[in-house]
C-alpha positions in Angstrom: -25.9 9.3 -0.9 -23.5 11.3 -2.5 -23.0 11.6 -6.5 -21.0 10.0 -8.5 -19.0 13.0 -9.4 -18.5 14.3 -5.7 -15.3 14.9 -4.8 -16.4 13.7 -1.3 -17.3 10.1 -3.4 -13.3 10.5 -5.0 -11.8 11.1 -2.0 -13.2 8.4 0.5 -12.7 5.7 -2.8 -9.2 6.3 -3.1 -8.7 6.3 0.5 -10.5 2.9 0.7 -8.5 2.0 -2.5 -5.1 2.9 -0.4 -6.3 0.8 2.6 -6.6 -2.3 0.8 -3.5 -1.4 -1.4 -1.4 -1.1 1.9 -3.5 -4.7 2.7 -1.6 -6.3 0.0 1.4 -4.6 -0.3 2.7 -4.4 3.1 4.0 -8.1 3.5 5.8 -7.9 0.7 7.7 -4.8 2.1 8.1 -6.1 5.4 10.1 -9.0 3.7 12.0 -7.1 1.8 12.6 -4.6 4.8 14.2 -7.4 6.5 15.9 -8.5 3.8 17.6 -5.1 2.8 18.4 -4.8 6.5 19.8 -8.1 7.2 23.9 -7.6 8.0 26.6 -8.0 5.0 28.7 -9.9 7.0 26.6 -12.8 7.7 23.7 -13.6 5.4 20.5 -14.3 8.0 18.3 -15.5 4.9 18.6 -17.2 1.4 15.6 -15.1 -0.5 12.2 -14.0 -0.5 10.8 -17.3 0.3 13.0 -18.0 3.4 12.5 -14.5 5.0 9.2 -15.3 4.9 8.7 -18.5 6.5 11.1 -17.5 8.8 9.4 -14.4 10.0 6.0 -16.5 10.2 7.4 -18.9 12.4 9.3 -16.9 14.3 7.1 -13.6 15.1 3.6 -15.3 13.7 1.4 -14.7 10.4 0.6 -11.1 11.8 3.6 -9.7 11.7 3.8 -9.4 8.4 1.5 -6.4 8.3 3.7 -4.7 11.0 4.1 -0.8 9.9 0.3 -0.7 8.5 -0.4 2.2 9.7 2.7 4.2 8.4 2.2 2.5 4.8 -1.2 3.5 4.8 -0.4 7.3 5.7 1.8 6.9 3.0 -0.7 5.4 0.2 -3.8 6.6 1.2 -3.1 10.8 0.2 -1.4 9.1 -2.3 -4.0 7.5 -3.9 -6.4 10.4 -3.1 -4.5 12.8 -5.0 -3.9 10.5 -8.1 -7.8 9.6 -8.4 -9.0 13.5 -7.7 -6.0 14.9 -10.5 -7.2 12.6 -13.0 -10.5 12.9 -12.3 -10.0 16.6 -12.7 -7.7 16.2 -15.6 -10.6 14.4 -16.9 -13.2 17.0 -16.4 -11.1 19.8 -18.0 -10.1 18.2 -21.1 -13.5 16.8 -22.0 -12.6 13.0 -21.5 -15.4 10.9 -20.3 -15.0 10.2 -16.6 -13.5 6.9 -14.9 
């Protein structure tokens, strides 16, 4: 396997660690996607909690993770440069590792 300070290890963590960030995060944007895009002139849904039951029944339990994909192109390099800067950051100033 590869060692614990491998950048290869850092990398394919944080890109794990975006997948399952974009996992939880992603209905909640969807809901508030719909919300923030709902007309001004007629108001479709009451909140948070009615967006989302209405979007279940209507389009199904699945569609709440509509967009994965672009969120996760979006989190993953994210999260991959965060952990391999600090982890650099780290290195150089003499800090023990995460």
């Amino acid at each position: 396997g590869w060692a614990r300070k491998d950048t290869r290890t850092a990398f394919l963590s944080s890109f794990v660690a975006g997948f399952f960030m974009t996992c939880t995060v992603a209905p909640f944007d969807r809901i508030r996607t719909k919300l923030m895009s709902q007309p001004t002139n007629s108001q479709m849904y009451k909140g948070m909690t009615d967006c989302l039951v209405k979007t279940v029944q209507a389009e199904g339990p699945l569609s709440l993770w509509r967009g994965f994909v672009p969120i996760w192109a979006r989190f993953a390099p994210m999260a991959s440069l965060q952990l391999l800067t600090i982890e650099f950051l780290y290195d150089k100033l003499g800090f023990k590792s995460i």
